[in-house]
C-alpha positions, 0 to 999 in steps of 0.5 A: 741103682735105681733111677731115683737115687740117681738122680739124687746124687748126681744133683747132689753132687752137681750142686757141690760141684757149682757152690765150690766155684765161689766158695774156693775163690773166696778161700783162696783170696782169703788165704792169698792175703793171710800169706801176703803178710806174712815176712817169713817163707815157711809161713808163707808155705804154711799159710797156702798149704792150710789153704789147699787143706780147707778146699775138701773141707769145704767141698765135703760140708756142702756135699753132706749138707745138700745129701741132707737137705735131700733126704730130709725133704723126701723122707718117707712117711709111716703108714696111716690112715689118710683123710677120711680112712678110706682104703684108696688114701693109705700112706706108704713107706716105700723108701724111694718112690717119691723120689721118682722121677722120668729118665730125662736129666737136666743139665746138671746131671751132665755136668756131675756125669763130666766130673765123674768122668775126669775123675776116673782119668785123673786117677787112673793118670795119678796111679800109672805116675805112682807105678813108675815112682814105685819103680824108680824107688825099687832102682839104683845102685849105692855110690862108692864107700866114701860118698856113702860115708860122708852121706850117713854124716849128713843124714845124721845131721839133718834127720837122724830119725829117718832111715834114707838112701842115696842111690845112682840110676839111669832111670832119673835125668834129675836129683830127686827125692822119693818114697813117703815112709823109706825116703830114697834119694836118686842121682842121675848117673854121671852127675857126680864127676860133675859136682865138687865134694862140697857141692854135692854135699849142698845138694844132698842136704837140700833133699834131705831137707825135703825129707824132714819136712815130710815134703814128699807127703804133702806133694802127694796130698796137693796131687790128691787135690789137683786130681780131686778139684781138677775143673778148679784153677784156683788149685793149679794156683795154690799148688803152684805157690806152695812149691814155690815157697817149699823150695825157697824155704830149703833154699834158704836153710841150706845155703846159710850152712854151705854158703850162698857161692857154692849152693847157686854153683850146685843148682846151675850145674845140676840144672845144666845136666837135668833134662827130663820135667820133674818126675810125679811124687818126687822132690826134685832139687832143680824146678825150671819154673823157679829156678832162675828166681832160686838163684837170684833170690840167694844173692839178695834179689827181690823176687819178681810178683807172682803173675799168676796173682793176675789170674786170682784177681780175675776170679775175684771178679768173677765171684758174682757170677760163681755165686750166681751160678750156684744159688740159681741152679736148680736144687735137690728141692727142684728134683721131683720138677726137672722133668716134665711129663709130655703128657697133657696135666689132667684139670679134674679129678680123674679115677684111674683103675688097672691091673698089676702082673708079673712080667714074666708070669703074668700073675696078678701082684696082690697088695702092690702099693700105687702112690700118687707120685709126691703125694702121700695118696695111694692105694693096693691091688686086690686079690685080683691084683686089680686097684682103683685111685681118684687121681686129684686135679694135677696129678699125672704120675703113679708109683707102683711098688711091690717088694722084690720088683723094680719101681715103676712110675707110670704117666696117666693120660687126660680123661683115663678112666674105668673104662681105659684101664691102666695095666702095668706090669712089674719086673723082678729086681 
């Protein structure tokens, strides 16, 4: 990849890495007060998952936006004859040379290498997690004849269409649903002689729950985002809303068919014999995070403010900044700019001669074109590979292009004229 084009995406990129600073604050705060009035949990749980839906919206719109605005503003032009029609004022159409630009990256160049970075960590961290929820898909025995009778009932009941299992394992400290297209539901073992019929039928129909909602699936999609958006805490905060009202949603459909007295007795129970966090990709029964307020919940207790709220009203605050942030920073117009040349800027206009060669040959490059760099001005070398250009008043840069050869961009010194010519040698790509 050329140095140009880098420079390209990773301003690009940087400059929709700042504008999703204020633009997931302000979605996020809309969606935030869209849910706050809404009665029902599962519209609740609906409005902070269309929420975390409009984020890669967002972020993706601003990304082609930018690449736009950059590629538009850079377009090469066709060739033609420049003013007066002479020989050293062609215009080229060499695809990225007047993108050129010096080795030396500004600072959001480094902040769009650090996201880059975290990137390939959380995805490689989100693979390893799906192995192992691969391979405790894969694991388990059946239970005994009578639980799997009474379990067919259920799953027919709740999900006829869907073909689930219910599988006992060693691997699982907790009960868990896994698996998006051949859901399986995992019991730890030992947990059955623990549980009465009729608690292990509650249970059993909260993850089956779980599996009509196509939960399994949309944790997999905030997961997606989580990694995606890693740098943003607003999607810890939408993630962390929208579990919590995806298990208040079952909480409340399940106990109105078991009854509230023996539901809450299954989820203590299986939360006293649950020891491991939740497993990634899966749905577990009990969360510790909620539970306590799961529990309450089903005996009519008002469920305590979200603190995290706190944490949103503070970013709120700091949208002015985000903002500022964002609109400040240099752009993809400023490329050309964000390097600055040590050179002294010539204040007259000089006439640069030189010769063109091949860097491994020596062989003189014969209709080599030389851009003044962000100008249309240029000129080719001869049969000779030689070539003469008046450089105008502040101009200090020149591409050299040759097809087949890398693109080199050459800094001219004050006063570089005839007599100091300018040599410059081209390496095949």
């Amino acid at each position: 990849m050329s140095t140009p084009l880098l420079h390209t995406l990773l301003a690009v990129l940087a400059t929709a890495l700042l504008h999703s600073l204020w633009l997931f604050i302000v979605l996020t705060g809309l969606g935030y007060l869209v849910a706050g009035t809404l009665k029902k949990v599962h519209q609740r749980y609906t409005a902070y998952l269309l929420t975390l839906l409009t984020l890669p919206v967002a972020f993706g719109t601003v990304l082609l936006l930018t690449w736009g605005n950059a590629t538009a503003t850079r377009a090469p032009a066709g060739p033609s004859v420049g003013e007066g029609g002479t020989a050293d004022r062609l215009l080229f159409t060499d695809g990225l040379s007047p993108l050129g630009l010096s080795l030396t990256f500004h600072w959001t160049d480094y902040l769009a290498i650090a996201y880059l970075i975290g990137l390939m960590f959380f995805a490689g961290l989100r693979l390893h997690q799906y192995g192992v929820t691969l391979r405790l898909q894969a694991g388990g025995d059946a239970p005994d004849p009578e639980w799997i009778t009474a379990f067919h009932a259920l799953r027919t009941r709740v999900v006829p269409s869907r073909e689930v299992r219910w599988k006992i394992t060693a691997q699982v400290g907790q009960v868990l649903v896994v698996g998006v297209l051949r859901p399986v539901i995992l019991f730890p073992v030992g947990l059955l002689a623990t549980l009465t019929p009729a608690e292990v039928e509650a249970i059993l129909l909260h993850e089956l729950h779980h599996v009509r909602r196509h939960d399994v699936l949309w944790n997999s999609v905030q997961l997606l985002a989580v990694s995606v958006f890693f740098y943003h805490p607003l999607v810890y905060w939408l993630s962390r809303c929208i579990d919590r009202e995806r298990e208040y949603s079952c909480d409340d459909t399940v106990s109105a068919t078991t009854g509230q007295q023996t539901y809450a007795r299954a989820l203590v129970r299986v939360a006293r014999f649950s020891l491991h966090p939740t497993t990634t990709y899966t749905m577990p029964a009990v969360d510790q995070r909620t539970f306590t307020h799961r529990v309450r919940r089903l005996f009519g207790a008002t469920t305590p403010p979200d603190r995290s709220s706190s944490s949103l009203l503070l970013l709120l605050v700091l949208l002015p900044l985000c903002m500022l942030l964002a609109f400040c920073a240099p752009g993809t117009d400023d490329l050309p700019t964000l390097a600055e040349s040590n050179t002294t800027t010539p204040t007259e206009a000089t006439t640069i001669s030189g010769t063109v060669t091949d860097a491994e040959t020596g062989e003189p490059l014969i209709g080599t074109s030389i851009l003044i760099q962000h100008t249309t001005v240029g000129t080719v070398t001869d049969m000779d590979g030689q070539f003469t250009i008046n450089m105008p008043a502040g101009a200090h840069h020149l591409v050299f292009s040759y097809t087949g050869y890398q693109t080199s961009i050459q800094a001219t010194q004050l006063n570089q004229n005839v007599d100091r010519p300018l040599d410059v040698q081209l390496a095949v790509e």
